[in-house]
Rosetta silent file (secondary structure, phi, psi, omega in degrees, C-alpha in Angstrom):
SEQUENCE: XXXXXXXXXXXXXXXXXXXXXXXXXXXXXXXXXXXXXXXXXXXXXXXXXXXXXXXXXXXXXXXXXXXXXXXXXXXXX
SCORE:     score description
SCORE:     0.000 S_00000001
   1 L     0.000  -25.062 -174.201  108.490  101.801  107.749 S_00000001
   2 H   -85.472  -21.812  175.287  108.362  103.475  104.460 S_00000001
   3 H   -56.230  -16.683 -170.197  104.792  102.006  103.419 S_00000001
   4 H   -95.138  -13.511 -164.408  103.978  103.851  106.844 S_00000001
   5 H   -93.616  -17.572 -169.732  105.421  106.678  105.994 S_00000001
   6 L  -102.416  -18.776  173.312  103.883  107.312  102.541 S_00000001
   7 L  -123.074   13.912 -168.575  100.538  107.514  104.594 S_00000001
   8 L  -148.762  122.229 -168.772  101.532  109.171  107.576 S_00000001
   9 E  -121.499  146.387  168.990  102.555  112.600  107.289 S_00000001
  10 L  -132.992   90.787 -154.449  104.044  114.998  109.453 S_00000001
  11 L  -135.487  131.367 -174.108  104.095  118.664  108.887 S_00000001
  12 L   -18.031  -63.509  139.754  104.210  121.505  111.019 S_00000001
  13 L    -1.551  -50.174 -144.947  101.804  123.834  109.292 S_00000001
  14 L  -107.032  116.155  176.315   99.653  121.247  109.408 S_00000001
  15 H    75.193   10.757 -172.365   97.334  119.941  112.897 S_00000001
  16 H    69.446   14.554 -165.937  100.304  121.437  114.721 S_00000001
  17 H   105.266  -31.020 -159.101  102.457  119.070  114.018 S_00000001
  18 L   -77.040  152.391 -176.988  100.583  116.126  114.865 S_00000001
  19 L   -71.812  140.390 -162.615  101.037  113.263  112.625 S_00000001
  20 E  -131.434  160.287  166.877   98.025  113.114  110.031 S_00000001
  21 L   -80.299  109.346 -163.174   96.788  110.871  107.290 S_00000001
  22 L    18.524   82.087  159.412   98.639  111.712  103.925 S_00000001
  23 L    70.224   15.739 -155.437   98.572  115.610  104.320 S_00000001
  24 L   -93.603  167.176  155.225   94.794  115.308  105.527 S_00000001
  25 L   -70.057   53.733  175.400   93.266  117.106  108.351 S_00000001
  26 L  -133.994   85.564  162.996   92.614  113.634  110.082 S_00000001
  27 E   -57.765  165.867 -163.304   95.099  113.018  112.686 S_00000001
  28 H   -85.271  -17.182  174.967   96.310  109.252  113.399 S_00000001
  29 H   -75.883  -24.835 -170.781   95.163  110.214  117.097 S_00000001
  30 H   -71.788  -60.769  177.138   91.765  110.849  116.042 S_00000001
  31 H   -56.052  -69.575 -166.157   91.203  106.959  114.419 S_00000001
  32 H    -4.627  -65.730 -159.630   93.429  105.624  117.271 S_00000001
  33 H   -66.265  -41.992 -178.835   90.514  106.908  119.457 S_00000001
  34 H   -41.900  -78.989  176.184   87.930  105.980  117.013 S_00000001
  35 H   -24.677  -65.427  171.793   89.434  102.357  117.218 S_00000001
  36 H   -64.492  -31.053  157.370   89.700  102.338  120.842 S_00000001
  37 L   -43.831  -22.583 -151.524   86.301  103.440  121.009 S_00000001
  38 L   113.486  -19.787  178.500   85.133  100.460  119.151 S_00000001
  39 L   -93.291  159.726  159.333   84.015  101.315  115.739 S_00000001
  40 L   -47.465  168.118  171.618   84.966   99.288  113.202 S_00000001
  41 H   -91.442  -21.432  169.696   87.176  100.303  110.310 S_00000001
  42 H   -55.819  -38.996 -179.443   83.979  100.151  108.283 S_00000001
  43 H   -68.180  -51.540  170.683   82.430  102.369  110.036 S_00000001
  44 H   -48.189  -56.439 -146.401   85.693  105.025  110.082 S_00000001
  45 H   -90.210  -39.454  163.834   85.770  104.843  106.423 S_00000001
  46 H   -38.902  -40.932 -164.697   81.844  105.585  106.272 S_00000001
  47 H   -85.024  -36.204 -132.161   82.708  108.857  108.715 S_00000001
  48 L  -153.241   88.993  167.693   85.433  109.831  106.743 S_00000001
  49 L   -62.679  -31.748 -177.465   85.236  108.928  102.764 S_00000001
  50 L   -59.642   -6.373 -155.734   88.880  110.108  101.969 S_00000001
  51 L   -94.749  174.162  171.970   90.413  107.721  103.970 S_00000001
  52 L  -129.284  133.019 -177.745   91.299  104.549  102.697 S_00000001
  53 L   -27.805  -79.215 -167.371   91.573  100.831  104.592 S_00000001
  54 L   -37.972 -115.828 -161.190   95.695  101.236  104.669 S_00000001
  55 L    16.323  -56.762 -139.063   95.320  104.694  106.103 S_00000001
  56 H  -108.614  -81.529 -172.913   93.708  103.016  109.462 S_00000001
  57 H   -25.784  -63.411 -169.188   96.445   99.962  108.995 S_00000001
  58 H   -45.800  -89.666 -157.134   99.443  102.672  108.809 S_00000001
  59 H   -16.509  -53.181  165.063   97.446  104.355  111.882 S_00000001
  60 H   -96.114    0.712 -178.792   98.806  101.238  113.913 S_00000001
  61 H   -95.674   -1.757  153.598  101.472  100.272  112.835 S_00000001
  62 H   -58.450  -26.176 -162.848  102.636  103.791  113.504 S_00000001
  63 H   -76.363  -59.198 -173.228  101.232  103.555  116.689 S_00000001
  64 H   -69.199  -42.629 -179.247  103.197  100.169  117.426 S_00000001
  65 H   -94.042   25.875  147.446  106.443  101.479  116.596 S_00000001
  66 H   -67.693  -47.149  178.536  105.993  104.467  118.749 S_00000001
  67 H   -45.603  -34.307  162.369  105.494  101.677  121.296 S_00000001
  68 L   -69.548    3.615 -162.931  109.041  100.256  120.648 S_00000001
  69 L   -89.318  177.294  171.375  110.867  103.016  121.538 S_00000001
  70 L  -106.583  143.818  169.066  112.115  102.782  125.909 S_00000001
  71 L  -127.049 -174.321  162.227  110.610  105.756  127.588 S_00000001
  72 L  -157.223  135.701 -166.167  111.329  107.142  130.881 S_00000001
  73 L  -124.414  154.143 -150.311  109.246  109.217  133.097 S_00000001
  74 L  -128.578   98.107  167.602  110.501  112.412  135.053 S_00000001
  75 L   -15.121  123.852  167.865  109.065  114.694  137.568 S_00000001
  76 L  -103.099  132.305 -144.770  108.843  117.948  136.296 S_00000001
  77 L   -78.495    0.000    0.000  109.621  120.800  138.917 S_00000001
């Protein structure tokens, strides 16, 4: 977790909170989508020079352990 953690930052100030790639303006939802879209990571690193191959690795394995957590969903009134 800390390798994921060294490239996935989260700081209020920054994106609103949303978790971003080391302090970047690039949130981890924005490759997520890129990825589910379909591009390649070659291509994401082409859109985006700063990023680096890990960057887009951390991006899932953050992703996967959000996925490990139990959730539960609740009507809201």
């Amino acid at each position: 977790m800390k390798d994921i953690m060294d490239r996935i930052t989260i700081d209020e100030k920054l994106l609103n909170g949303k978790p971003s790639i080391r302090g970047k303006r690039i949130s981890v939802q924005t490759i997520l989508e890129f990825l589910s879209a379909g591009e390649t990571t070659e291509n994401i690193l082409k859109q985006f020079p700063s990023l680096e191959k890990e960057d887009i690795t951390a991006c899932l394995q953050f992703a996967t352990k959000l996925m490990d957590k139990n959730f539960i969903i609740r009507d809201v009134a």
